[in-house]
C-alpha positions as CSV (number, residue, x, y, z in Angstrom):
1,X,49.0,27.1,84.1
2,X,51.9,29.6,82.9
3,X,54.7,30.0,85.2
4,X,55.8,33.7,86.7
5,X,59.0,35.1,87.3
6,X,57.4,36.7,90.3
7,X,59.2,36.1,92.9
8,X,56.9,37.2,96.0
9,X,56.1,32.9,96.4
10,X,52.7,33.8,95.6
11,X,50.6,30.7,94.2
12,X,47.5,30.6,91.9
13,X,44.1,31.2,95.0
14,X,41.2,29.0,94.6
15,X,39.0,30.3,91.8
16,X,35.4,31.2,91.7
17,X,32.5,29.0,90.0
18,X,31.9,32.0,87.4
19,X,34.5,34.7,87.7
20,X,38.0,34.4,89.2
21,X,37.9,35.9,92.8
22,X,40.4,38.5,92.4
23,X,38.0,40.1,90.3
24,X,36.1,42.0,92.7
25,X,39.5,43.5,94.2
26,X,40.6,44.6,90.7
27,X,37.2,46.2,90.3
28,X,37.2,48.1,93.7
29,X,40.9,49.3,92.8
30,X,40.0,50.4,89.2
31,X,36.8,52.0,91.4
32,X,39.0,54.0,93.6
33,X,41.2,54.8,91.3
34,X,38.6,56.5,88.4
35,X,37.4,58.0,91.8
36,X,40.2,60.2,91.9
37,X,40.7,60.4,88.5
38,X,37.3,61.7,87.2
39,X,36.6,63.6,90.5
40,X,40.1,65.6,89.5
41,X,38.8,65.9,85.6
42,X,35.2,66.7,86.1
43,X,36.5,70.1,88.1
44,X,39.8,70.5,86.3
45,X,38.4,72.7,83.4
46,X,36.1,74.7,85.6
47,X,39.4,75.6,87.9
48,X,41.2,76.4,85.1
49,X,38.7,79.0,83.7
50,X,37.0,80.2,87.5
51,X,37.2,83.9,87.6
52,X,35.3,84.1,91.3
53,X,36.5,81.5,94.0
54,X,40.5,81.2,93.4
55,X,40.7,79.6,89.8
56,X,43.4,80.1,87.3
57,X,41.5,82.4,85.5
58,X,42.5,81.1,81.6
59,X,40.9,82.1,78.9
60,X,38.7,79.2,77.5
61,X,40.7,78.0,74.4
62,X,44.2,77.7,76.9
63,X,42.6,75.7,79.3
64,X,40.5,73.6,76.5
65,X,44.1,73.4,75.3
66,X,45.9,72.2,78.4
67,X,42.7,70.2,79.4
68,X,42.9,68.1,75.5
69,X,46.9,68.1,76.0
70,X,46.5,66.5,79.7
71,X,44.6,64.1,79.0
72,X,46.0,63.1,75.7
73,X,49.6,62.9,77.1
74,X,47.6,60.4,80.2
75,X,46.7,57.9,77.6
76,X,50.1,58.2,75.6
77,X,52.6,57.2,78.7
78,X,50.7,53.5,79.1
79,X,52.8,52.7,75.8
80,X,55.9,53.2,77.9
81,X,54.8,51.7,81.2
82,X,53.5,48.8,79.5
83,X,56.4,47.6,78.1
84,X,58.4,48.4,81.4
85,X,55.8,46.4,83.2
86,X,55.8,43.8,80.7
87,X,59.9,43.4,80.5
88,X,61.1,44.6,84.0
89,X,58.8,45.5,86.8
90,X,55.4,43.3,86.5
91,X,52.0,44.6,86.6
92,X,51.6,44.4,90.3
93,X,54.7,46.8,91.5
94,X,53.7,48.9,88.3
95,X,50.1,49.3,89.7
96,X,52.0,50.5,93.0
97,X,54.5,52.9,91.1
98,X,51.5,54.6,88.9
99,X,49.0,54.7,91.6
100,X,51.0,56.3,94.1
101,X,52.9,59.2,91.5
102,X,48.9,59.9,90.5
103,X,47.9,59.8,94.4
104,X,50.4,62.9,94.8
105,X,49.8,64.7,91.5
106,X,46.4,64.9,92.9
107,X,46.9,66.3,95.9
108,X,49.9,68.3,94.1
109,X,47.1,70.2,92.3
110,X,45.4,71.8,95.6
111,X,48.9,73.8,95.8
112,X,47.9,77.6,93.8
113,X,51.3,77.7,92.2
114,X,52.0,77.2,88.8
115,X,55.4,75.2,89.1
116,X,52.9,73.0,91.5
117,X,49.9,72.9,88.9
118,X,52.3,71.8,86.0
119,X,54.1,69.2,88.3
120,X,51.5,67.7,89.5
121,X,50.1,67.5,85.7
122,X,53.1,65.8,85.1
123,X,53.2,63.4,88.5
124,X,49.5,62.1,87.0
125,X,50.3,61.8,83.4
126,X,53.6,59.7,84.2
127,X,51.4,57.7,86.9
128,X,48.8,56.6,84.7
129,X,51.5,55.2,82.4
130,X,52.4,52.8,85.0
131,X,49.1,52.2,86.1
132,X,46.2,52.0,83.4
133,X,48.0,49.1,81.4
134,X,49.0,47.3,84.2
135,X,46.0,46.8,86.0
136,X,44.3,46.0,82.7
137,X,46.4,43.3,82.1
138,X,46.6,41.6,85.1
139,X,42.6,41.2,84.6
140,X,42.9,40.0,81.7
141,X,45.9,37.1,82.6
142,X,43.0,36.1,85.6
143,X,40.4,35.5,82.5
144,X,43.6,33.6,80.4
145,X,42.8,30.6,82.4
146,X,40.9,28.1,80.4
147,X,37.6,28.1,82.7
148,X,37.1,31.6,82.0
149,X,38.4,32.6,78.7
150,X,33.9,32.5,77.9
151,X,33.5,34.9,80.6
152,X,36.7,37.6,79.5
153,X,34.3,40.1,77.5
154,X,31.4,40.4,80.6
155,X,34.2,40.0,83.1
156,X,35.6,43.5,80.9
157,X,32.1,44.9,81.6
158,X,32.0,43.9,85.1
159,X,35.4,45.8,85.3
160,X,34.7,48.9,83.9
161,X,31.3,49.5,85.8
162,X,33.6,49.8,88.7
163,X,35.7,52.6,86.7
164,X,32.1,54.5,86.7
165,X,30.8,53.5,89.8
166,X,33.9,55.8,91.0
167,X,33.5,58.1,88.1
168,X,29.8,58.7,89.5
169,X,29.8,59.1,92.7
170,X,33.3,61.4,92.8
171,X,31.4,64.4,91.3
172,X,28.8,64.5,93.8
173,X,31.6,64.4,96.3
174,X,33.9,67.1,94.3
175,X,30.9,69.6,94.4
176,X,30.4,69.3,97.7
177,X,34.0,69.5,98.6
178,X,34.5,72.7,96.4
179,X,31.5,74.6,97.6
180,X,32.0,73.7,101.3
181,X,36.1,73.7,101.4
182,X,37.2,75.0,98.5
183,X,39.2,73.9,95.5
184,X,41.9,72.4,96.8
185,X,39.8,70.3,98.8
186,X,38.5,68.8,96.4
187,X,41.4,68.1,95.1
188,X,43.1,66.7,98.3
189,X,39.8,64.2,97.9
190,X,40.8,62.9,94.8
191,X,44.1,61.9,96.4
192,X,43.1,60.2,99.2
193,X,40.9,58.1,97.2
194,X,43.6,56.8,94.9
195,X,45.3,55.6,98.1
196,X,42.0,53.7,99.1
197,X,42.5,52.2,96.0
198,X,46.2,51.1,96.5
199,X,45.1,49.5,100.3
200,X,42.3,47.8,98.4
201,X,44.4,45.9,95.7
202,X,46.9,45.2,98.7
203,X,44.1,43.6,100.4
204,X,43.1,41.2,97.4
205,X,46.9,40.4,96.6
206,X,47.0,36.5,97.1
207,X,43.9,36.6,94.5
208,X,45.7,37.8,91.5
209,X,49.5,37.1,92.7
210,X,49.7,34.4,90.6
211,X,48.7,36.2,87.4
212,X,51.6,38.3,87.5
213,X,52.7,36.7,84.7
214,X,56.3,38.0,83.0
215,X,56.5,36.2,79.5
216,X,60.4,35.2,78.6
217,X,61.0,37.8,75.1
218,X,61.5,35.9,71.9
219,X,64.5,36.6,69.4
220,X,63.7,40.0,67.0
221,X,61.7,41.4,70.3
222,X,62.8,45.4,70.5
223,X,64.7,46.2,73.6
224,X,64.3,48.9,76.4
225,X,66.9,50.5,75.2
226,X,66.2,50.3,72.1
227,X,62.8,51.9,72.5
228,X,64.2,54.9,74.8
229,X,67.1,54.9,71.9
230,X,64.6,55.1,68.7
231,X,61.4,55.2,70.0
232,X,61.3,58.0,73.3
233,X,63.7,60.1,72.5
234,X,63.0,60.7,69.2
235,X,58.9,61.2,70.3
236,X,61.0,64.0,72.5
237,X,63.1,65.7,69.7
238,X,60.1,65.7,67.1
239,X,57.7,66.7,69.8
240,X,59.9,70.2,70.4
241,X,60.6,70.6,66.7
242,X,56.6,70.3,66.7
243,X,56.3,73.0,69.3
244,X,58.6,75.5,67.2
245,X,56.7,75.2,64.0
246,X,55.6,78.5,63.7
247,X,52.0,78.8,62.2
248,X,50.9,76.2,63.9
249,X,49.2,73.0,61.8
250,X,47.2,72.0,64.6
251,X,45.6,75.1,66.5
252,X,48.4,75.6,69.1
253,X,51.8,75.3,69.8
254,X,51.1,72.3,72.5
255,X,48.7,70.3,69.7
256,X,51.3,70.4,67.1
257,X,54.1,69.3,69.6
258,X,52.2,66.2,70.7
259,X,50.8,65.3,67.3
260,X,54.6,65.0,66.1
261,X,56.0,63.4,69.6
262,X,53.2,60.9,68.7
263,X,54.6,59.9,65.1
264,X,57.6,57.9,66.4
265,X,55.3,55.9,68.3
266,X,53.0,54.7,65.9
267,X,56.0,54.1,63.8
268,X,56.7,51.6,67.1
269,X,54.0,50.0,66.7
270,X,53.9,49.5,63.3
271,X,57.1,48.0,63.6
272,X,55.7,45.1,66.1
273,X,53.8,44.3,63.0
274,X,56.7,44.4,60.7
275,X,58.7,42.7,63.0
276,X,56.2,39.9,63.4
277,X,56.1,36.2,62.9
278,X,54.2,33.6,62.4
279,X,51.3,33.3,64.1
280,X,51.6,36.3,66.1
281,X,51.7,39.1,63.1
282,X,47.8,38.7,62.1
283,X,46.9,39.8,65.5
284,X,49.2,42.7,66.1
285,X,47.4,43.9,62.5
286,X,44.6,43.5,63.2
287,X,44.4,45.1,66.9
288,X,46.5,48.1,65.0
289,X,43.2,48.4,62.8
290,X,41.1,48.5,66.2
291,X,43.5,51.3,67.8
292,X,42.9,53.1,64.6
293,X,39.5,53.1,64.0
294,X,38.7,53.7,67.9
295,X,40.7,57.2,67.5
296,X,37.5,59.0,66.5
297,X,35.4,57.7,69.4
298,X,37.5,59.3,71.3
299,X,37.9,62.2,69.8
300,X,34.0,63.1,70.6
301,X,33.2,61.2,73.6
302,X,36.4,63.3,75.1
303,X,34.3,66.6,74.6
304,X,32.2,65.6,77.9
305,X,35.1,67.5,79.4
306,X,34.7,70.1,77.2
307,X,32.1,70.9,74.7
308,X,29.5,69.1,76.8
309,X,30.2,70.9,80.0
310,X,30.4,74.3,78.5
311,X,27.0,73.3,77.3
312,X,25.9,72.3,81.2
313,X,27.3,75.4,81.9
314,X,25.8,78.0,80.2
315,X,23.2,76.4,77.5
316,X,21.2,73.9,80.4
317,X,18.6,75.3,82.8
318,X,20.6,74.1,85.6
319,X,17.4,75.8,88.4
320,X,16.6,73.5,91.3
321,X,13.6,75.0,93.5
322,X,11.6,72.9,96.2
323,X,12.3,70.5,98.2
324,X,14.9,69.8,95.4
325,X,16.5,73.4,96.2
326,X,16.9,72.4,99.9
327,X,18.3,69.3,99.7
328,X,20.9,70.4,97.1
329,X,22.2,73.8,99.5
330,X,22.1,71.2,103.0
331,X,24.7,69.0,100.3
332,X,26.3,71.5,99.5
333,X,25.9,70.7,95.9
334,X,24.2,73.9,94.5
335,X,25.4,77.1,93.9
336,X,23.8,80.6,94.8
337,X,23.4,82.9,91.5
338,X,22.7,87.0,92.7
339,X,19.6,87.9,90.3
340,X,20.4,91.4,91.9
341,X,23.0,94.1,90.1
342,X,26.3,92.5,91.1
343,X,29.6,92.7,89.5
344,X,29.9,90.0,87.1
345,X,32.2,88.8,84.3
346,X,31.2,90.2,80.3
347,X,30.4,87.5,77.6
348,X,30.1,87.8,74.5
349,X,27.6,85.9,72.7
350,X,29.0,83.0,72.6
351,X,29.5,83.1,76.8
352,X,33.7,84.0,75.9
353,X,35.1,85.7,78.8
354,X,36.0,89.4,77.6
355,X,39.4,90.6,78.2
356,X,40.8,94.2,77.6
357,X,44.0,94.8,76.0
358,X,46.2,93.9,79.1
359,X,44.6,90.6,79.0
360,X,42.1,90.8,82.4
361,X,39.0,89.6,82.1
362,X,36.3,92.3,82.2
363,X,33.6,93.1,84.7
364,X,30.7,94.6,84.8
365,X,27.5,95.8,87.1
366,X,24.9,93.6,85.4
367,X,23.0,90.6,86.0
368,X,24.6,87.1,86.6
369,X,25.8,85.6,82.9
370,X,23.2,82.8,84.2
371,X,20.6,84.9,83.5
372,X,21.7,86.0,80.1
373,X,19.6,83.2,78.4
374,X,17.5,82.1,80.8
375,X,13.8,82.3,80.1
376,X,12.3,85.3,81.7
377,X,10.4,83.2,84.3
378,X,13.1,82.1,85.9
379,X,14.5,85.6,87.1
380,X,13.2,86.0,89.8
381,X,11.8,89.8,90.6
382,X,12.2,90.1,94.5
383,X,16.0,90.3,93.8
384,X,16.4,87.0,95.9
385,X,19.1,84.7,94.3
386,X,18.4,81.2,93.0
387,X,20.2,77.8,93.3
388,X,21.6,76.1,90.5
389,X,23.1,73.1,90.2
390,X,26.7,72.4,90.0
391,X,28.0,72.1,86.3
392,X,30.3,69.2,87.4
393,X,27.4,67.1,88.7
394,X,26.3,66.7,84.9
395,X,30.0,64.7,84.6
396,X,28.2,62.2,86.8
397,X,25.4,61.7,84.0
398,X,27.8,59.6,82.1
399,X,29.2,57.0,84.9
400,X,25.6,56.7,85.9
401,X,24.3,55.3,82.6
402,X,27.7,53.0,82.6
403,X,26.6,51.8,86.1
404,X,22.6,51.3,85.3
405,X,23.1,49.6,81.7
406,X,26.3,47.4,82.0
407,X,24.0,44.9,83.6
408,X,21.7,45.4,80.8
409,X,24.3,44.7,78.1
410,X,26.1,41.9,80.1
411,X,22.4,40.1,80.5
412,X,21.6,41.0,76.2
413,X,25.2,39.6,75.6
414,X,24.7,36.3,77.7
415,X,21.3,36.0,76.2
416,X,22.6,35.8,72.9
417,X,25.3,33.9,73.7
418,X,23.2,31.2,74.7
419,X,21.1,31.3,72.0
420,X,24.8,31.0,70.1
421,X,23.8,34.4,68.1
422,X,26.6,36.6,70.3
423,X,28.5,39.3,67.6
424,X,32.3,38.6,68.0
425,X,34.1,41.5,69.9
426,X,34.8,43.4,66.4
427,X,31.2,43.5,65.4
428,X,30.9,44.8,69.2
429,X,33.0,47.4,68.6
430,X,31.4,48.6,65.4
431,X,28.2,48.5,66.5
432,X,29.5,50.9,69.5
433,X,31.2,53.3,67.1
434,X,27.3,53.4,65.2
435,X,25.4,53.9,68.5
436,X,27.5,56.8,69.7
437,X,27.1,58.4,66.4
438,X,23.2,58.9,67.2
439,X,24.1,60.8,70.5
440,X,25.7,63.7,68.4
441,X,22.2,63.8,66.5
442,X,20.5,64.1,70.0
443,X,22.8,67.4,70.7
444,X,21.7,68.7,67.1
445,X,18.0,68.5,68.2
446,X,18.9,70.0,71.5
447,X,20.9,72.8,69.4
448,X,17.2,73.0,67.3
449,X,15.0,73.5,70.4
450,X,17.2,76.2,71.9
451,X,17.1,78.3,69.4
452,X,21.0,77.6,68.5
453,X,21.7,78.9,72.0
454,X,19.2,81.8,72.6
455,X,17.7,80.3,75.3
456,X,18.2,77.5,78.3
457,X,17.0,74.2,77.6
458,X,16.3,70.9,80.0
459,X,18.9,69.0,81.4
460,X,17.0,65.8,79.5
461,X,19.0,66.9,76.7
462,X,22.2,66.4,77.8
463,X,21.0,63.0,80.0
464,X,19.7,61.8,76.6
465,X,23.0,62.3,75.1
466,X,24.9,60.8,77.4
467,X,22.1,57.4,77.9
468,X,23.1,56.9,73.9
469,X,26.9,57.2,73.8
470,X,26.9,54.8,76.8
471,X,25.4,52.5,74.8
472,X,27.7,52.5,72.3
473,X,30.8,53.0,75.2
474,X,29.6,50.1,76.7
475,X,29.8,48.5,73.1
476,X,33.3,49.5,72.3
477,X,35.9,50.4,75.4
478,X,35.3,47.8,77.2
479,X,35.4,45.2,74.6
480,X,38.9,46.9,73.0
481,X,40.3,45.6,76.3
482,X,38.9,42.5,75.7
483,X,39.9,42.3,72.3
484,X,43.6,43.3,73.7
485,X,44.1,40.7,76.4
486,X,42.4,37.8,73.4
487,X,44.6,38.5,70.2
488,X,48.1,40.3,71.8
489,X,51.3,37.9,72.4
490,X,51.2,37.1,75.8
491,X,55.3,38.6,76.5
492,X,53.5,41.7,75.3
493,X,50.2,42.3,76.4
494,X,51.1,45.5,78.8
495,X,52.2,46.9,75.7
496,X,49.7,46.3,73.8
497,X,47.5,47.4,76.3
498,X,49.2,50.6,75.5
499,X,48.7,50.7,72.3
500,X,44.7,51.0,73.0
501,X,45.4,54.1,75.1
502,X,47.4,55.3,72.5
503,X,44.5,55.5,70.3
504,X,42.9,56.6,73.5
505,X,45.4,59.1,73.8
506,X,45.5,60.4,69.9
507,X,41.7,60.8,70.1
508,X,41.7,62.6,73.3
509,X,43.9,65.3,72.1
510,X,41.7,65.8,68.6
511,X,38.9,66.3,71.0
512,X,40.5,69.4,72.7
513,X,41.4,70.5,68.7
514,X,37.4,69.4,67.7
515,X,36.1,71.5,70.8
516,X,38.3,74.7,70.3
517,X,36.3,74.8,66.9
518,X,33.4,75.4,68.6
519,X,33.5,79.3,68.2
520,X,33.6,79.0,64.6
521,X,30.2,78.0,64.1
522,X,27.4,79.9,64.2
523,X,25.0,77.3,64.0
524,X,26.3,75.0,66.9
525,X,23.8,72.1,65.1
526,X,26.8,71.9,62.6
527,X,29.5,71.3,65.5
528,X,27.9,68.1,66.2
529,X,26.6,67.4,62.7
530,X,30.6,67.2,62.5
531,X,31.1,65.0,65.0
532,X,28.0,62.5,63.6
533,X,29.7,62.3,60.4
534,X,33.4,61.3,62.0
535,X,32.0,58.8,64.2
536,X,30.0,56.7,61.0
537,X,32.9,57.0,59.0
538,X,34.9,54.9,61.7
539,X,31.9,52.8,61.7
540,X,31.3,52.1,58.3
541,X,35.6,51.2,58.3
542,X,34.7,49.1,61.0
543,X,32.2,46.7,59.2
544,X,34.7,46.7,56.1
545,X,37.0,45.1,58.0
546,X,34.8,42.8,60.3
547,X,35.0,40.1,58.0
548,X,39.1,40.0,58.1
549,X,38.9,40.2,61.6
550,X,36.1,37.5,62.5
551,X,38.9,35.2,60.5
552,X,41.8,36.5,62.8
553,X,39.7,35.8,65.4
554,X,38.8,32.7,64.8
555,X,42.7,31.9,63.8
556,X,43.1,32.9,67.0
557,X,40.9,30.1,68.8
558,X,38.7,33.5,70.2
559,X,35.9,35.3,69.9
């Protein structure tokens, strides 16, 4: 067993039969922690854009902007805290560090102030830099250990079901917050969770102590300073020069600014590779090729933020009546829409928020925009108001598929292990980028059967959508982590780590630039005919390149 340079005394705890036992504390932290995370995401757009109960009141394409820029600059830090984690602070203070910055950016963000909205913005993106990589790695130095190294892709899956066991239930909780308390509330909630999640992995220390593992750096290995020298501070300079370009290349002034600030970066990382010796440049390429085809996953499953809650929003018949209805208002998770003449915000038709020349949204006396393509049924004619369901609720559709069908894939993958047929974690990762392409076809049917918009459709649209992607989610992010922890030098796992969340990160922003082109189709069938087509072009790169990477693999002694 390697030695660590930890020097809390800790030594290696007794291991299970099948999984090592610190897994289960990694998984509730990672639990907790998505808790706060998702519960914060799933109503951070809505806030942003709520014109009736204290929101911020941006127009739609700024706070698709700041929502694509958030959470692009959240997977871009982990490159930074990785390598800080690998070379100076290990992954266990770093898990303290990120979670308890993210704890207070959450909480930060129930403060109505702008200097306290952008702060805390910042307090979570730095947070997660610290954290996300970290915790990653530390699972997978637990499933280094030669009785496990069979088990490191399903002990991945285990792992992330407990991101969206958190990622589930948090919406149901943040709906119930926000309609009873209020926005800030909610978010309050999301902090206090992430601090459940820091006593947890305090709990199950003496479990994963031991894999706190700091490797000794080899000669040609790139300094911290040399990486806030040439690497950070250049991302900084070309980053503002970004911002300044007038005319901007990428849709805003914030996109072009972090597509530049990401250019030294990559450069970065394409120096490990050039750097590289031996046996360990093979790998670094071929993860490099991962991170790169991965981008445009990303870059559409990121729209369940955006394009796919605007579509909960106003597109989904969203009407709960019943026993249904009654549960919902005693949780607190419905809303009340007036079906009376009220004072209500004016859309146009493609449910914009009107604004007048001074730049305030206008109101009228009309009915509810909920009624505006809802099928004439549904309005009710005794001027009584109806319950709806709360959009963010449909962000829980996701973590509920990741929750019901990891099993499923764990027990296909085992069964085809044993029958020694198992695809190697590239094809697994291929095959995912395939799958998720068929979930932008179930949107262009759902487009097809609303009459591109005209009227309200079932909520089994959008649940189909998301059973599909899940699939191929389950297929691809947690078997990149996998794939990480198997092929990446061990002195630079963390880092490596961040690289995935780099391609995370790149892909998260291009979905806030894919979802502000929403408005330019007529035909919203082509919007996700678009995204199709992007997602089996990664896939058919994918299988180009399986067979060079089954070989690294193999090099590699790994699957």
């Amino acid at each position: 067993m390697a030695t660590t340079n930890d020097t809390s005394g800790g030594r290696p705890a007794t291991q299970g039969k099948n999984h090592p036992k610190g897994l289960p504390f990694l998984f509730l932290t990672e639990m907790w922690e998505r808790f706060g995370y998702y519960l914060m995401l799933g109503i951070f757009l809505l806030y942003m854009i709520d014109t009736k109960s204290g929101g911020w009141q941006f127009p739609d394409v700024k706070a698709e902007d700041i929502f694509g820029t958030f959470i692009a600059f959240t997977y871009l830090t982990p490159f930074l805290g990785g390598f800080l984690a690998d070379r100076k602070l290990g992954y266990i203070n770093s898990v303290y560090i990120g979670g308890v910055l993210m704890g207070l950016g959450y909480m930060g963000l129930s403060i109505h102030q702008e200097g306290a909205f952008f702060t805390s913005i910042a307090l979570i993106v730095i947070g997660n830099g610290f954290f996300k990589p970290s915790i990653s790695t530390l699972l997978g130095n637990l499933y280094s250990e030669e009785q496990y190294k069979d088990k490191k892709d399903a002990g991945f899956n285990i792992f992330y079901m407990g991101i969206n066991i958190g990622a589930f239930v948090c919406n149901i909780i943040a709906a119930f917050m926000r309609n009873k308390y209020g926005w800030s509330a909610a978010f309050l909630t999301a902090g206090v969770g992430m601090f459940v999640g820091l006593l947890v992995f305090t709990i199950g220390l003496k479990h994963y102590r031991h894999a706190n593992i700091l490797k000794p750096t080899e000669k040609g290995d790139v300094g911290i300073s040399q990486v806030l020298l040439y690497v950070f501070l250049p991302a900084i300079v070309v980053g503002a020069l970004g911002w300044m370009i007038p005319n901007n290349i990428f849709g805003s002034d914030s996109s072009d600014a972090f597509i530049f600030a990401c250019i030294p970066v990559i450069i970065f990382f394409i120096s490990l590779y050039a750097r590289a010796t031996g046996s360990d440049k093979r790998p670094i390429a071929a993860l490099l090729a991962i991170f790169a085809v991965s981008i445009m996953f990303w870059a559409v499953f990121k729209q369940n933020g955006t394009v796919l809650t605007r579509w909960a929003k106003y597109y989904t018949d969203r009407q709960v009546t019943g026993g249904v209805e009654d549960a919902a208002n005693k949780l607190y998770l419905a809303e009340k829409v007036p079906s009376v003449k009220d004072t209500v915000t004016l859309y146009d038709y493609q449910f914009r928020a009107q604004k007048d020349e001074l730049g305030k949204v206008i109101k009228v006396v009309d009915h509810d925009v909920y009624f505006k393509n809802a099928r004439p049924e549904s309005i009710p004619t005794d001027g009584q108001p109806i319950s709806v369901m709360n959009t963010e609720l449909f962000q829980s559709i996701n973590p509920f598929w990741v929750v019901s069908l990891t099993p499923l894939v764990v027990a296909f993958f085992a069964m085809l292990r044993r029958r020694k047929r198992e695809p190697t974690t590239p094809a697994k990762i291929a095959w995912g980028m395939f799958i998720s392409a068929l979930s932008a076809l179930v949107m262009v049917a759902a487009v097809y059967y609303s009459n591109n918009g005209m009227e309200k459709v079932s909520a089994l649209w959008l649940i189909g959508c998301y059973g599909v992607i899940t699939v191929g989610e389950l297929f691809l992010s947690p078997m990149g982590l996998s794939l990480v922890s198997k092929l990446s030098p061990s002195r630079l796992t963390a880092l490596m780590m961040g690289g995935f969340f780099l391609s995370t990160s790149i892909g998260n922003k291009l979905s806030g630039i894919l979802a502000n082109t929403w408005y330019q189709y007529d035909n919203k069938a082509n919007f996700f005919i678009v995204n199709c087509g992007l997602l089996l072009v990664s896939a058919a790169i994918g299988f180009v390149l399986l067979k060079w990477l089954n070989q690294v693999m193999k090099e590699k002694g790994v699957r």
